[in-house]
N, C-alpha and C positions, 0 to 999 in steps of 0.2 A: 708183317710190318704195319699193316691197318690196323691191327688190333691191338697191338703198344701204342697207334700215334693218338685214337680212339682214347681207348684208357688213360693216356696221360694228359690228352683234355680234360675228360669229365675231372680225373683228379685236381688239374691246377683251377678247373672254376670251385669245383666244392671250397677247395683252400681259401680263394676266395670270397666266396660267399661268406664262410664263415670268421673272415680274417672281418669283414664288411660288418657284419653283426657283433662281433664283440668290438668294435670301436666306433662306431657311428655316434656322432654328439656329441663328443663326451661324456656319452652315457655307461651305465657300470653293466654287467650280465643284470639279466631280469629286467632291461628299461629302466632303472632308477638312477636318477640322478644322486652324484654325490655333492654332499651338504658342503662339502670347500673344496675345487679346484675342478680336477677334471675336466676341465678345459673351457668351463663357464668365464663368463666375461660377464664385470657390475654393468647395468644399463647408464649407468652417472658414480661421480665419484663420491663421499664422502658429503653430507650435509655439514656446513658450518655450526661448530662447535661452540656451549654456553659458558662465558668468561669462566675461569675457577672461581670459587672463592676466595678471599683473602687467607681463611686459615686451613685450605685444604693440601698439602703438600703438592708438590710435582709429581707426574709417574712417575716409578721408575723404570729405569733401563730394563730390568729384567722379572716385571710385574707378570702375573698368572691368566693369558688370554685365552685359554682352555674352557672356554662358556658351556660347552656342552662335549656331550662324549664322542670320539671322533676327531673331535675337530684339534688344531693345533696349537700348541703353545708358543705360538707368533701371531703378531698383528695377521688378521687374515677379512675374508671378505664370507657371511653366510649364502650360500646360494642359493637357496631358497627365496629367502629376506633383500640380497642384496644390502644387509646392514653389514658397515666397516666395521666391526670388530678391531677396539685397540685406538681409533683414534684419538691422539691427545686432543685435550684442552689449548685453546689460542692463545692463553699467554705463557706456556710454557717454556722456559727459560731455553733447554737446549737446542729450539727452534729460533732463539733471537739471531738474526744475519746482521751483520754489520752495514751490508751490502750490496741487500737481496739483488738476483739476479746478474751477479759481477760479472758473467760471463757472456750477457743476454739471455733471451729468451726463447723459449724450446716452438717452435712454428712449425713442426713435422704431423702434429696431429693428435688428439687425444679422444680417449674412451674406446668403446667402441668403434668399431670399423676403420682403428689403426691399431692393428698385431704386428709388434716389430718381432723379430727372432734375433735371442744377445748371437754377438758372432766374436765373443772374446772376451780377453781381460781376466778380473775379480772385480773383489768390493768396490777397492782404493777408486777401480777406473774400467769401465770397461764400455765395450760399445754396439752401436747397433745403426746401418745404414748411413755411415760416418758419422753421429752424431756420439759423445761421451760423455760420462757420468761418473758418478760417485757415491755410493753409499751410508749414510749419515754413521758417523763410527759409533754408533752406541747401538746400532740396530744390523751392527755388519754379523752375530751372532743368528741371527732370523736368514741367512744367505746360504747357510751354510750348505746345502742340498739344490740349490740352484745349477743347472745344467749353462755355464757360463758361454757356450760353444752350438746353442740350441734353443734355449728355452722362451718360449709364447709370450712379450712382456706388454702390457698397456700402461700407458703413462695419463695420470689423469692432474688435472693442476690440485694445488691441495689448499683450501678455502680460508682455510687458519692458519698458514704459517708462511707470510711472505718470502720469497725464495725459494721455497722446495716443491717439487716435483712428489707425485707417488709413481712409484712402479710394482704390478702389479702382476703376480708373476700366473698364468692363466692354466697353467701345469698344476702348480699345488695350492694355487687358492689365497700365496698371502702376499700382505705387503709390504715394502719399505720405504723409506720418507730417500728421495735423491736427490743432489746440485748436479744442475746441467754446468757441463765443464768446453760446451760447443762442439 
């Protein structure tokens, strides 16, 4: 009987240990961090964006943010760089609010050193520490793989577009423009 209780210690530390080293930091096998996500967090959100041009069009909804190989075809954040990837220009039309912030203002904590966990919902609406949201519907396409019931998000305020929220998802690295709904 000592020598089963014996052996299924050493087992469950080795398990252990090894469970320890392949997920420490968010880092990947080998120590290397990955280039988007993996559980990095930006140090600051987004730097304020240069007017457009007069004749330079809008982005579009579903513009090619795939900068380098690897990385994803959604707004995302390099982790390396910490450069946002994807953010629009400040006079972009489908950022105009009628009524920025109709609902008030989000006072729960931003960047760094506030990791909410979503605990529900979808796009339309979902929430986290009772506070609720919503998804810009033109970037509800960029969600699709979001763990609605789980996933790492930071919310940082967004410098260009009166009324919107970013959230930023610390799992896979990308992010989406939100209305705080209270």
């Amino acid at each position: 009987m000592r020598k089963l209780l014996v052996f299924a210690t050493c087992l469950l530390t080795f398990n252990l240990l090894a469970f320890a080293q392949e997920h420490r930091g968010g880092e990947q096998r080998g120590g290397a961090r990955p280039e988007v996500g993996g559980g990095h967090i930006p140090a600051h959100g987004p730097e304020r964006g240069a007017p457009m041009q007069e004749n330079r069009a809008a982005p579009q909804a579903h513009e090619n943010f795939r900068e380098a190989p690897g990385h994803p075809n959604a707004p995302h954040v390099d982790a390396r760089t910490d450069h946002w990837v994807g953010h629009a220009a400040p006079n972009d039309a489908r950022f105009h609010v009628d009524h920025p912030w109709e609902h008030g203002r989000f006072t729960g904590g931003f960047g760094p050193g506030h990791t909410w966990h979503l605990a529900g919902g979808g796009p339309s609406r979902f929430w986290f520490n009772g506070w609720y949201w919503s998804v810009a519907p033109w970037e509800v396409t960029y969600v699709g793989d979001w763990n609605w019931a789980g996933d790492p998000i930071v919310i940082y305020d967004d410098p260009d577009h009166p009324g919107w929220y970013l959230a930023y998802n610390a799992r896979l690295g990308v992010y989406v423009h939100v209305e705080y709904l209270g």
